[in-house]
C-alpha positions in Angstrom: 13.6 8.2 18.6 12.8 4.8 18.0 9.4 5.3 17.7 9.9 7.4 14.8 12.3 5.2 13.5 10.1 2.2 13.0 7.4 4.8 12.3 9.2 5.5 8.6 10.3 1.6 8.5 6.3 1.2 8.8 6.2 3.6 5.3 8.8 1.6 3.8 6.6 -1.4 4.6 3.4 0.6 3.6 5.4 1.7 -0.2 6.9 -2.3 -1.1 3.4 -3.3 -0.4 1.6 -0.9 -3.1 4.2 -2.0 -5.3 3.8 -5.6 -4.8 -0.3 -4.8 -5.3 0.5 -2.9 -8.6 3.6 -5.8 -9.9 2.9 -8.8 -7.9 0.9 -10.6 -11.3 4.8 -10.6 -13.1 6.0 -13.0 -10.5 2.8 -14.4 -9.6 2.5 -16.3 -12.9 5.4 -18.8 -11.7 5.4 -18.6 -8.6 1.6 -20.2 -7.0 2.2 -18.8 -3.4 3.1 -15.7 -4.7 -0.2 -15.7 -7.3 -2.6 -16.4 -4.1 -0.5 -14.2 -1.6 -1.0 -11.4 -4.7 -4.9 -12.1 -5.2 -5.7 -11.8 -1.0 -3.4 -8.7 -0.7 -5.9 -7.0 -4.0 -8.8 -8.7 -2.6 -8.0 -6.9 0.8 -7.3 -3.9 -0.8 -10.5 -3.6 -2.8 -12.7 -4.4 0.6 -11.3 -1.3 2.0 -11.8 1.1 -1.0 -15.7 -0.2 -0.9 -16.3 0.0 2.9 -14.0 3.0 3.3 -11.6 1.8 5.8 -7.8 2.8 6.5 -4.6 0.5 5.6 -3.9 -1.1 9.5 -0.3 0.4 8.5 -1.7 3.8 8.0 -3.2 3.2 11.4 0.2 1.9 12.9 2.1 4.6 11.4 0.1 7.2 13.4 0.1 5.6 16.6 4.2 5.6 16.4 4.4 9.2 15.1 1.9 10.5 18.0 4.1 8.0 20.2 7.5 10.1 19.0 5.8 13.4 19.3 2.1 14.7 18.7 3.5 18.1 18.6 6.3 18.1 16.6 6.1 19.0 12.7 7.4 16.4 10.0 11.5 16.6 10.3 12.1 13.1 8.8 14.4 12.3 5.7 13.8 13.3 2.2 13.4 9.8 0.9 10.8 9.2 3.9 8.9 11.9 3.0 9.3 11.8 -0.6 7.5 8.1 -0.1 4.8 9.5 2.5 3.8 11.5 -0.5 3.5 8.5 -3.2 1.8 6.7 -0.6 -0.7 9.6 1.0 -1.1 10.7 -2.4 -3.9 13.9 -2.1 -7.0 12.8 -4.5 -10.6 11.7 -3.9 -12.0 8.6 -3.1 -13.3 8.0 -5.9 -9.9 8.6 -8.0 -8.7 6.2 -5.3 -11.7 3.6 -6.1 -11.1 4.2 -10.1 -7.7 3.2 -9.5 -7.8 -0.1 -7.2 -10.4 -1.3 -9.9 -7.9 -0.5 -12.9 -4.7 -2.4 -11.1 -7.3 -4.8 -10.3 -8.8 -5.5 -13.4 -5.2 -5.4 -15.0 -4.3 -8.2 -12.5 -6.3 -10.3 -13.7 -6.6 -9.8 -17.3 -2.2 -10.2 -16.7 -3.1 -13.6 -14.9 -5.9 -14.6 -17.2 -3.9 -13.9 -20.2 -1.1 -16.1 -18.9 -3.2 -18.5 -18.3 -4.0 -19.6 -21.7 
């Protein structure tokens, strides 16, 4: 039980930090650790869309859902799942690619346009 408890905290963690990617440039313009803390996380984000690489917390929620129960079928709560499915959303990489440059490119054009 634990394991799948802290497996859906891990999505909870995995959903506030694709909104912080997406709004972090609104709080960023006052806030200078937030701005950097903002620019790393998109910077991170964009290295895996080009080299194809998984989210580490994709990677830990696995391990904790295999550690609950390979066999077993999703049973978790609605809110859970309804979050897996914003997160896991099913489109190509490329769509994926398209959009990490868009909230990119808004990012900065947001801090940019601040700036002046």
């Amino acid at each position: 039980m634990p394991y799948k408890i802290l497996a859906d905290i891990v999505v909870l963690i995995h959903f506030l930090w694709i909104v912080f990617l997406i709004f972090g440039a609104f709080p960023g313009v006052r806030h200078r650790a937030i701005k950097i803390f903002h620019i790393l996380g998109l910077l991170f984000a964009f290295a895996f869309q080009i080299f194809d690489w998984y989210c580490p917390l994709t990677h830990l929620e696995v391990w904790l859902r295999e550690k609950h129960s390979p066999n077993l079928a999703y049973t978790g709560s609605f809110i859970i799942h309804y979050m897996e499915k914003v997160i896991y959303i099913e489109v190509s990489r490329y769509t994926i690619m398209i959009l990490t440059v868009l909230i990119c490119g808004f990012n900065v054009w947001f801090y940019m346009k601040r700036k002046r």
